[in-house]
Structures are given as structure tokens and as C-alpha cells.
C-alpha positions as CSV (number, residue, x, y, z in Angstrom):
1,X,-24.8,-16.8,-117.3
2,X,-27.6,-18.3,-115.4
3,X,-26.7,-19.0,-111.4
4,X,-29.1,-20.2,-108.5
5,X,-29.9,-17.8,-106.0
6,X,-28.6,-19.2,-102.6
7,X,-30.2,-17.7,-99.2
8,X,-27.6,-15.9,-97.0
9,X,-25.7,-17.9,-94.1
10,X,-22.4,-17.3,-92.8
11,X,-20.3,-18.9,-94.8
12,X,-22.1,-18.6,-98.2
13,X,-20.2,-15.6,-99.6
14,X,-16.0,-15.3,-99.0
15,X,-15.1,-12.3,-98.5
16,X,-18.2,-10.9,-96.4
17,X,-18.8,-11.2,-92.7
18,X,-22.6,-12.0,-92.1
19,X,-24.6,-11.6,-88.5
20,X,-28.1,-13.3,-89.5
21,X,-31.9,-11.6,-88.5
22,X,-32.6,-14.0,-85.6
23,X,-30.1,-12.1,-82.8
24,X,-31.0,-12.2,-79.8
25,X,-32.0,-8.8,-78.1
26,X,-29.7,-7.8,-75.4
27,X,-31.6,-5.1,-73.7
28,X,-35.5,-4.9,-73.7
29,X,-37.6,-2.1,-71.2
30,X,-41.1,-1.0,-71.8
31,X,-40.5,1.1,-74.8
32,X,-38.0,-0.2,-76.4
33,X,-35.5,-3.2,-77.5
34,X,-32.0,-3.2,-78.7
35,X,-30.5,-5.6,-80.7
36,X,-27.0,-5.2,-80.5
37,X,-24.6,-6.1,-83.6
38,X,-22.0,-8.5,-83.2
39,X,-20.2,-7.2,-86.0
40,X,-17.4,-4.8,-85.8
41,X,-15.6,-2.8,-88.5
42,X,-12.1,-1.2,-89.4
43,X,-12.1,1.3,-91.6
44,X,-8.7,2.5,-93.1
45,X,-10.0,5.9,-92.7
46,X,-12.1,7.8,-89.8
47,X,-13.9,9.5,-92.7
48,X,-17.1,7.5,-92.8
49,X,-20.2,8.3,-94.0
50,X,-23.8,6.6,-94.5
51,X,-26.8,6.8,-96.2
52,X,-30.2,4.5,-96.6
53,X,-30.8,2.1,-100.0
54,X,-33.9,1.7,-101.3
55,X,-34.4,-0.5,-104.2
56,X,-37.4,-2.1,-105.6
57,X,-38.1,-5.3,-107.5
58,X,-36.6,-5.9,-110.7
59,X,-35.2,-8.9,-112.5
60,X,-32.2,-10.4,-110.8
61,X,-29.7,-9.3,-113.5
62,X,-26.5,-7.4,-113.9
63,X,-24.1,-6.7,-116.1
64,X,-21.3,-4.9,-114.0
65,X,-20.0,-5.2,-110.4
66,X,-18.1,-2.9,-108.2
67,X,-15.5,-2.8,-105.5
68,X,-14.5,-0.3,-103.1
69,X,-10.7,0.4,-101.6
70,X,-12.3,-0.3,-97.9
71,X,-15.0,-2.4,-96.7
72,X,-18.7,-0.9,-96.0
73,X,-21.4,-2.3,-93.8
74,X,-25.0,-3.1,-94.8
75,X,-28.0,-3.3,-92.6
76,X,-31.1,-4.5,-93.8
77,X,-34.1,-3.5,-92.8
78,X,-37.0,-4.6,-94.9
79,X,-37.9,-6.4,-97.9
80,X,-35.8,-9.3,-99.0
81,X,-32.5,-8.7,-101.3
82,X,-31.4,-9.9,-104.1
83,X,-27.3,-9.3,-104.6
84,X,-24.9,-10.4,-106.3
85,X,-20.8,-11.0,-105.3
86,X,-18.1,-11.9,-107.4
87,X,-14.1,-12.4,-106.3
88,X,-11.5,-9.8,-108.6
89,X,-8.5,-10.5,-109.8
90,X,-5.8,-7.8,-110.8
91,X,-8.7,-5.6,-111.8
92,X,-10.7,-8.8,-113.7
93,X,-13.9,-10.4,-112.3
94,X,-13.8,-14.0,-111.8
95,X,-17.0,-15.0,-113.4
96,X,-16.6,-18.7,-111.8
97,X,-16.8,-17.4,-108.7
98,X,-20.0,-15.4,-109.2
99,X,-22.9,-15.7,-106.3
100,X,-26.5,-14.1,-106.1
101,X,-27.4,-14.3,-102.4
102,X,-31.3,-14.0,-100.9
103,X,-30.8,-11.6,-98.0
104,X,-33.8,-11.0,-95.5
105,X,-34.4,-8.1,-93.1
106,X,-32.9,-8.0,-90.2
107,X,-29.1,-9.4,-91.6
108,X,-26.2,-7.5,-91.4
109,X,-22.8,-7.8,-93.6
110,X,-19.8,-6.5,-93.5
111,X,-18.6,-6.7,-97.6
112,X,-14.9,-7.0,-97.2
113,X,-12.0,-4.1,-99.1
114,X,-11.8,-5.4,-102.7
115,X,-14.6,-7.6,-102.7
116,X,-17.0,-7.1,-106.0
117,X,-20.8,-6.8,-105.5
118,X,-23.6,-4.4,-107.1
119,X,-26.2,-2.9,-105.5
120,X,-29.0,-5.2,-104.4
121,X,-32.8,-5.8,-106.1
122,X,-36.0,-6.6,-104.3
123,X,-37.3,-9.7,-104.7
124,X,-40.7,-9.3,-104.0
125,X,-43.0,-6.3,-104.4
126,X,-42.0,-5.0,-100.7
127,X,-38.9,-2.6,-101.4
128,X,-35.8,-3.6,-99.4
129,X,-34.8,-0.7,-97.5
130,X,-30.7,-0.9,-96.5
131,X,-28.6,1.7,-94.0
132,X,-25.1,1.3,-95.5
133,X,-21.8,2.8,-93.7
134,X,-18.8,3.2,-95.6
135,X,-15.7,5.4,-95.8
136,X,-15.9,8.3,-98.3
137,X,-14.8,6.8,-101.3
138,X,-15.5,6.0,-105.2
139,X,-16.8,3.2,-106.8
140,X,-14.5,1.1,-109.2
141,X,-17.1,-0.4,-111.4
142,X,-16.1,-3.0,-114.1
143,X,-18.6,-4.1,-117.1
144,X,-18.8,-8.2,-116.8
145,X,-17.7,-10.5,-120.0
146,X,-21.7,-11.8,-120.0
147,X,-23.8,-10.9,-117.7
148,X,-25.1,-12.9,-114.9
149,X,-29.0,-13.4,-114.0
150,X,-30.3,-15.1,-111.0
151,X,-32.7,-18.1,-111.2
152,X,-35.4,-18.6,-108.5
């Protein structure tokens, strides 16, 4: 199943909450600047854990999506993504409702409990680079009917 690629806004994908690249920096001395998120999270744990992406380019393909019991939070820092979303019913992808979204460094989503996505591709030859913090759990990965490839 072919879809277009759309470039990531906030309110292009249900189900995630998105702060874009171009936030303002809210302290700024000599050495250093801060950009501080606007985004806030609530885990249904106080486990959490992290850990950095890094993905290169490949086709914008996949053939299974996964979920998670909580929601996790994605910074990106380089590169420009390539990921896919999809809403789940009763343990089923909905295929209709499938999106692959152009992310660029510097945006930062919060992918809401239940919500299925797959890891992320690079678009270009620049790798994407991507701090994600999550709660300690598994991934519930699901095979899709056909699977769905991104047209640029």
C-alpha cells in the first residue's frame, strides 16, 4: 500500500503530541542556550528509562508496527525521519488510518499509550539521530495485512 509522505505539524498525526524545531530559546549566556520543551509527560510508572536511535537511510517501507502499554517521548536531533503511525483496534492495525510523517531535527513527540508506530528511517544520507524516554516496557509488535511504503 503506497501513502504520501506528509511533513510533521501538530495536528498531522492523532494520537501524538508534537512541539516543532523552531522553539524559541528561553535562556541564552555566553556559552550556552537552552531550549526548553513545552511538552510534558505522564508515565504510568516512575520506571523510565532512555536510550539514543540511530538509523540510517533506507527505503520508506514496513511491514509491521508496534505499540507500547505507556507513551514514550522522542527527541530528534539530526537528520530528517521518516516514520510511520497507524491507529489499533482490539489488537488489529487499521490500515486506513496509516500515515508516514517527514520529521526534522529539532522536533519533539510525545507518541501517545497504544498508539502504533515503527522505528523511524533516514531520509537522506545524514543519519537521524533520536534520544527516546520511555517506561521499562516490551514492545507489542503486529505483522501488517500488506505492507505500507512511503512515496516522496
Amino acid at each position: 500500500m503506497k501513502i504520501p509522505i506528509e511533513n510533521l505539524s501538530t495536528d498531522v498525526v492523532r494520537g501524538i503530541t508534537v512541539q516543532m524545531p523552531d522553539s524559541e530559546v528561553t535562556e541564552k549566556e555566553s556559552y550556552y542556550e537552552w531550549y526548553q520543551s513545552s511538552l510534558v509527560i505522564s508515565f504510568k510508572t516512575m520506571e523510565t528509562s532512555g536510550g539514543i536511535l540511530k538509523a540510517w537511510h533506507h527505503v520508506p517501507g514496513f511491514q509491521e508496527i508496534e505499540t507500547h502499554i505507556d507513551a514514550e517521548m522522542f527527541y530528534f536531533l539530526s537528520g530528517v525521519a521518516l516514520m510511520p503511525f497507524m491507529d489499533i483496534q482490539d489488537g488489529v492495525p487499521l490500515m486506513d488510518t496509516a500515515q508516514i510523517v517527514r520529521i526534522y531535527a529539532g522536533s519533539q513527540i510525545i507518541i501517545s499509550a497504544g498508539k502504533g508506530h515503527y522505528v523511524p528511517v533516514a531520509e537522506g544520507d545524514e543519519p537521524i539521530i533520536v534520544v527516546v524516554v520511555a517506561p521499562q516496557m516490551g514492545d507489542i509488535k503486529m505483522a501488517l495485512p500488506e505492507p505500507i511504503e512511503g512515496v516522496i
